[in-house]
N, CA and C of each residue as an Amber inpcrd file, in Angstrom:
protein
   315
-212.7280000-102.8790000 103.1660000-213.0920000-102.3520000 101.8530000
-212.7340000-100.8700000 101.8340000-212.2000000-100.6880000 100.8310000
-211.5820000 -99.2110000 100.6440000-212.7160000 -98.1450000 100.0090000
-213.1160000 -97.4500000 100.4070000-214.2300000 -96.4990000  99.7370000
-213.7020000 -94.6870000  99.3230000-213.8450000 -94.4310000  98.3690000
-213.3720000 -92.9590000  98.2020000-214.3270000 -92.3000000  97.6550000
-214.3900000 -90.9270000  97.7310000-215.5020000 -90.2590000  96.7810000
-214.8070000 -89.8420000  95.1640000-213.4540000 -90.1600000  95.3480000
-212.5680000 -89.7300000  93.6170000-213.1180000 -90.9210000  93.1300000
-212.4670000 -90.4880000  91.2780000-212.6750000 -91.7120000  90.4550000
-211.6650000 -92.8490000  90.4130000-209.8910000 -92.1180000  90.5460000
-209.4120000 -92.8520000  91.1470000-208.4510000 -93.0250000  92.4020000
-207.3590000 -94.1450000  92.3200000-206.9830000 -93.7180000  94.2390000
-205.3590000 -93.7460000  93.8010000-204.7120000 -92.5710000  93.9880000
-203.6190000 -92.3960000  93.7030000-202.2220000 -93.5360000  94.2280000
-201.7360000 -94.0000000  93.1410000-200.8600000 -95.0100000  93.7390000
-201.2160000 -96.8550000  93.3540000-202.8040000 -96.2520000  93.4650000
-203.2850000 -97.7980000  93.1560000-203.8530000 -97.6860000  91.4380000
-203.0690000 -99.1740000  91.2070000-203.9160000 -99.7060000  89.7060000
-205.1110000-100.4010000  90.0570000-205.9610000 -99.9280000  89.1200000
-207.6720000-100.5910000  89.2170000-207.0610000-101.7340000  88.1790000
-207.5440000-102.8740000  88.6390000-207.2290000-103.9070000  87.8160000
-208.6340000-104.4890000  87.0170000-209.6290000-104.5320000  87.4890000
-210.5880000-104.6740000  87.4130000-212.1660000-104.0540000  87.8370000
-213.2370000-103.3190000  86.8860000-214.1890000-102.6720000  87.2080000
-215.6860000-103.6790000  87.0160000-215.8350000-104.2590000  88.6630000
-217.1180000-104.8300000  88.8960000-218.0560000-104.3180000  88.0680000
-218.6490000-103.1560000  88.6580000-219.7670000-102.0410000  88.0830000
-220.3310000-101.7150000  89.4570000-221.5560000-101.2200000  88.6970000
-222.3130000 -99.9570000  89.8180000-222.6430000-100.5570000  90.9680000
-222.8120000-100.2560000  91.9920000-223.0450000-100.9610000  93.4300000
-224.0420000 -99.8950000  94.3280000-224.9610000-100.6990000  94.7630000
-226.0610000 -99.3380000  95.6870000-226.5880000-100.1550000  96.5260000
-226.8080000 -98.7500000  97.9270000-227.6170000 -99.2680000  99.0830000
-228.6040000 -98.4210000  99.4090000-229.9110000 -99.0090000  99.6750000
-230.6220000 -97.7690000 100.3220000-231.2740000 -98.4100000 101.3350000
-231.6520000 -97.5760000 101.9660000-232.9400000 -97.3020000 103.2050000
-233.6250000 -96.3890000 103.4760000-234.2720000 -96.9650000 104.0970000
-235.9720000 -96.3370000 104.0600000-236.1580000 -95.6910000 105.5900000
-235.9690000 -95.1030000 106.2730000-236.4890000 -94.9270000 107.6230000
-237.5650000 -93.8110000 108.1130000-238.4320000 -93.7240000 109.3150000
-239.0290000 -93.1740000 110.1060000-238.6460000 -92.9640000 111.4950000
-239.2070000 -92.1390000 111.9200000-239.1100000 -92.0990000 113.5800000
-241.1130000 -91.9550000 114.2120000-240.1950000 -92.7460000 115.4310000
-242.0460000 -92.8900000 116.1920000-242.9150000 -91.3710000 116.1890000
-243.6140000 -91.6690000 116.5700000-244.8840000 -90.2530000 116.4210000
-244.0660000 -89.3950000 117.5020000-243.5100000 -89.9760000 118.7330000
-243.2780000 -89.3400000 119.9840000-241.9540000 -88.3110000 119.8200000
-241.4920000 -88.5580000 118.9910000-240.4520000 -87.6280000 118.2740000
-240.4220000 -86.7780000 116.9450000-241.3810000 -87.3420000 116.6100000
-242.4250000 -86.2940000 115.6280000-242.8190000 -85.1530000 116.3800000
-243.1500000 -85.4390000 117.2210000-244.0740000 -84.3640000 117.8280000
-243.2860000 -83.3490000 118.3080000-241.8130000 -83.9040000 119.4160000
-241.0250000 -83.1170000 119.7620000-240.5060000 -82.7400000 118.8510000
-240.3900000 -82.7500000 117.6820000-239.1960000 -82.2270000 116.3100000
-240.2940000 -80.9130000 115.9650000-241.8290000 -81.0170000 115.9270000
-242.6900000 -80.0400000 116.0340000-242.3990000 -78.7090000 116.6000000
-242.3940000 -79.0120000 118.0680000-242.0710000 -78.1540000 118.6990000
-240.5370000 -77.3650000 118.8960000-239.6960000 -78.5830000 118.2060000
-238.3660000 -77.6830000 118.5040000-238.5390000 -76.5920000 116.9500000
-239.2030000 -76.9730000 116.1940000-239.3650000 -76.0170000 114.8210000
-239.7280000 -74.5720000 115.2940000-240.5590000 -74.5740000 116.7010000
-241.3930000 -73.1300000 117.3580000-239.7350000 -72.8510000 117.5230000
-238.9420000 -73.3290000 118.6240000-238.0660000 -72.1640000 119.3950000
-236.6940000 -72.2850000 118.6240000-236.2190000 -73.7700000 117.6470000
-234.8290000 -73.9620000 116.8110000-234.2390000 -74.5170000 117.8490000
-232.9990000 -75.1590000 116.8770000-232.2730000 -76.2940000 117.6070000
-232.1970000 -77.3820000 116.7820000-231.1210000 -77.6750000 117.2640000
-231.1050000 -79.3260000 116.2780000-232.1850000 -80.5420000 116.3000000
-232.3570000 -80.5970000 115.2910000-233.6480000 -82.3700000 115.6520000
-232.7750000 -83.4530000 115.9390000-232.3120000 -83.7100000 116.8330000
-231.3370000 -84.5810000 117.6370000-232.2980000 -86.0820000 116.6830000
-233.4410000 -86.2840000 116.9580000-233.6720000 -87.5360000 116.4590000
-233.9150000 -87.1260000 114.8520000-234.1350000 -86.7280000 113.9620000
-233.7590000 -86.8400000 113.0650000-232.7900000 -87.1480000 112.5910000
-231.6870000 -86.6120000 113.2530000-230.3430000 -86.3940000 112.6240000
-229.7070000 -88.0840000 113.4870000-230.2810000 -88.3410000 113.9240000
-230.0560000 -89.8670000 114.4890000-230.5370000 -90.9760000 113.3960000
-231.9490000 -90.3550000 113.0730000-232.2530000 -91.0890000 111.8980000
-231.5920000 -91.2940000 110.7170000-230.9930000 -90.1280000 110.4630000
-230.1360000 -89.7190000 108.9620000-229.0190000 -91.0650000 109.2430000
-228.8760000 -90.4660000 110.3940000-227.4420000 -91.3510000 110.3060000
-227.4290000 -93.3150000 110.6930000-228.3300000 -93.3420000 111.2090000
-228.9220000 -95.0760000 110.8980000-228.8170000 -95.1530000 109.4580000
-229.9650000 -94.6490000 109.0650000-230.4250000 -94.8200000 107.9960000
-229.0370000 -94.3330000 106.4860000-228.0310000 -93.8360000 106.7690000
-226.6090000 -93.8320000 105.9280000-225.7170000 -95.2810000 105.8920000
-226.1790000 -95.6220000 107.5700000-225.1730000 -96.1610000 107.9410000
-225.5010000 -97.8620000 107.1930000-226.7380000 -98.2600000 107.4460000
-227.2880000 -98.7280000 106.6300000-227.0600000 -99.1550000 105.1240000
-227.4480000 -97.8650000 104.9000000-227.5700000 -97.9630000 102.8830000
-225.7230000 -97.9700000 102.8610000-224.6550000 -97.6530000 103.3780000
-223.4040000 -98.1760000 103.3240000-223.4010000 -99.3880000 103.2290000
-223.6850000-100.0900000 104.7640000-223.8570000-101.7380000 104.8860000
-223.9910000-102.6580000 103.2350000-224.8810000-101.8370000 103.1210000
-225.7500000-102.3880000 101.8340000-224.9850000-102.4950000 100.8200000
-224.5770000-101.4860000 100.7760000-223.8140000-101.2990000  99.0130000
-222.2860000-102.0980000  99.3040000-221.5670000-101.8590000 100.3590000
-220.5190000-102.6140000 100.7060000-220.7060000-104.3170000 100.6160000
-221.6440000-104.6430000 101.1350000-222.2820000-106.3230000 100.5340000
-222.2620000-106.6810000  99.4110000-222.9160000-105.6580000  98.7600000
-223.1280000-105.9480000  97.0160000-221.5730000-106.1570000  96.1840000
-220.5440000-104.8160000  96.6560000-219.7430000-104.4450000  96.2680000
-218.8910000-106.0660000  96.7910000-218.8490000-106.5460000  98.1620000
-218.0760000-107.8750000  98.3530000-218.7730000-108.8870000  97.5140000
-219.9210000-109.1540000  97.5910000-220.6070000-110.5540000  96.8900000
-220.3600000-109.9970000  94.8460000-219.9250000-109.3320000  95.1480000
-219.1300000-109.1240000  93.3810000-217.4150000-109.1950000  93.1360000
-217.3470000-109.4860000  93.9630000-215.5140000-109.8580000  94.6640000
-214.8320000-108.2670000  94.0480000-215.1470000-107.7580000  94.3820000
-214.4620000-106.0900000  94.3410000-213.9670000-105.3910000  96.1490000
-213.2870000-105.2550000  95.9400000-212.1830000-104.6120000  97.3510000
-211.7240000-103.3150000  97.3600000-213.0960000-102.7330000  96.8650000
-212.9440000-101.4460000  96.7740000-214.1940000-100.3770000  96.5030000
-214.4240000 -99.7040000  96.5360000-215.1930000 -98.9220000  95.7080000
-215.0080000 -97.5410000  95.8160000-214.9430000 -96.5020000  94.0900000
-214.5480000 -95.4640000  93.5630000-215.9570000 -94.6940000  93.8320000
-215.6650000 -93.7360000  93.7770000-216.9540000 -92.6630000  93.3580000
-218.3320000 -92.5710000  94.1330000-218.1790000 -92.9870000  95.1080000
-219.2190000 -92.9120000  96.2990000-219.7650000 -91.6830000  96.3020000
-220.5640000 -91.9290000  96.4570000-221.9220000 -91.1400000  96.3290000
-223.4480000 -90.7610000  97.1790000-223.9500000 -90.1090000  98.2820000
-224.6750000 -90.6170000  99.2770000-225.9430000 -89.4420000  98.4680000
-227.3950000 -89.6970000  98.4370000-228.3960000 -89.0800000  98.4810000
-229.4230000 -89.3910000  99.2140000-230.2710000 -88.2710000  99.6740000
-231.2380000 -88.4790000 100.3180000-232.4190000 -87.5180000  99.9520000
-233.6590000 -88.4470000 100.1000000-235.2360000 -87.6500000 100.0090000
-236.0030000 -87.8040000 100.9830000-237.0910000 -87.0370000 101.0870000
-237.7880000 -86.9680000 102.3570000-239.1800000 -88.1360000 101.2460000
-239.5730000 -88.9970000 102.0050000-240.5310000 -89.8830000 101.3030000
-241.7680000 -89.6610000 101.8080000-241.7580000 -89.0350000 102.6350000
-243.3720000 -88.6400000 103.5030000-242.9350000 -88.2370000 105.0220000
-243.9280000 -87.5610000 105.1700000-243.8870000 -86.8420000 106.2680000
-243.1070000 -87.6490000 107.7320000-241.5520000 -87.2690000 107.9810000
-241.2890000 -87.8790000 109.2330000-240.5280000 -89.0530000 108.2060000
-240.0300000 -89.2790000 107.3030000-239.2970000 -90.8030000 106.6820000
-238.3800000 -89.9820000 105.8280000-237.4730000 -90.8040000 105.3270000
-236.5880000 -90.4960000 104.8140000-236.1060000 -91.5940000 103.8890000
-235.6080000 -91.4420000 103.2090000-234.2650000 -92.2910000 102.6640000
-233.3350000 -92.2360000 101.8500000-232.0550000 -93.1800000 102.6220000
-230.5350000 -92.6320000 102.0210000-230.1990000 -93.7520000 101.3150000
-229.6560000 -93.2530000  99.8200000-228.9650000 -94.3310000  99.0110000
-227.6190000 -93.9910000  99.0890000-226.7340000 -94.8710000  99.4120000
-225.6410000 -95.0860000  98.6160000-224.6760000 -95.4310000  97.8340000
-223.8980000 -95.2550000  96.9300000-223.9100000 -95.4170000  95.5230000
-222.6040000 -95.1940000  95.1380000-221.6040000 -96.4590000  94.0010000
-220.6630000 -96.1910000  93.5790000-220.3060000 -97.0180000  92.3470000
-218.8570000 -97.2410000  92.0760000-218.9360000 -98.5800000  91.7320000
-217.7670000 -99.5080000  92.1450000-218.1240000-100.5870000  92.0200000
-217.0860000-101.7960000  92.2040000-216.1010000-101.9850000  91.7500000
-214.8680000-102.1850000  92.3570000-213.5860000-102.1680000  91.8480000
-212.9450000-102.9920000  92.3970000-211.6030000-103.6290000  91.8280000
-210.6270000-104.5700000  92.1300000-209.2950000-103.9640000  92.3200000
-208.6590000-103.5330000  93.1870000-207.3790000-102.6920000  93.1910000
-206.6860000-103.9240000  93.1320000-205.2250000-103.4810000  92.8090000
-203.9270000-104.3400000  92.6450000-203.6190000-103.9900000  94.4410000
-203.1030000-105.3950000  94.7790000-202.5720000-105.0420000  95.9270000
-201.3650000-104.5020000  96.4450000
């Protein structure tokens, strides 16, 4: 599946526009890395498990929207789009977001 963040993909005719397509997820990390993300806030540094989380949790809400985008017979998707909010203390979640398309082959 072809994914871009433009509207369209130079070279290729859109033959057909599925529509909107989205994935999200929801994630946390255990208390035990809570705690260390605490303490790295005292001295700085990367939150190694956060940023582990982010990226499950992208990799994910991709999965997701790429499913939607196949079970709508589209082989493509334009205008990708990734957001994220903090949902409570230590969670997160990433949507991602486009729409469905049919390129000419």
């Amino acid at each position: 599946m072809l994914i871009v963040t433009t509207d369209t993909i130079p070279g290729k005719e859109i033959l057909e526009v599925k529509g909107f397509v989205k994935g999200s997820s929801v994630r946390c990390k255990h208390i035990g890395k809570d705690i260390s993300a605490s303490f790295k806030t005292l001295v700085g540094g990367e939150l190694t498990g956060y940023n582990e989380m982010l990226i499950e949790a992208r990799q994910i809400a991709m999965d997701r929207m790429i499913n939607e985008a196949t079970n709508m017979g589209a082989n493509a998707i334009i205008g990708l789009r990734l957001m994220s909010a903090a949902v409570m203390a230590g969670a997160a979640e990433m949507v991602a977001y486009g729409t469905a398309v049919v390129l000419a082959e």
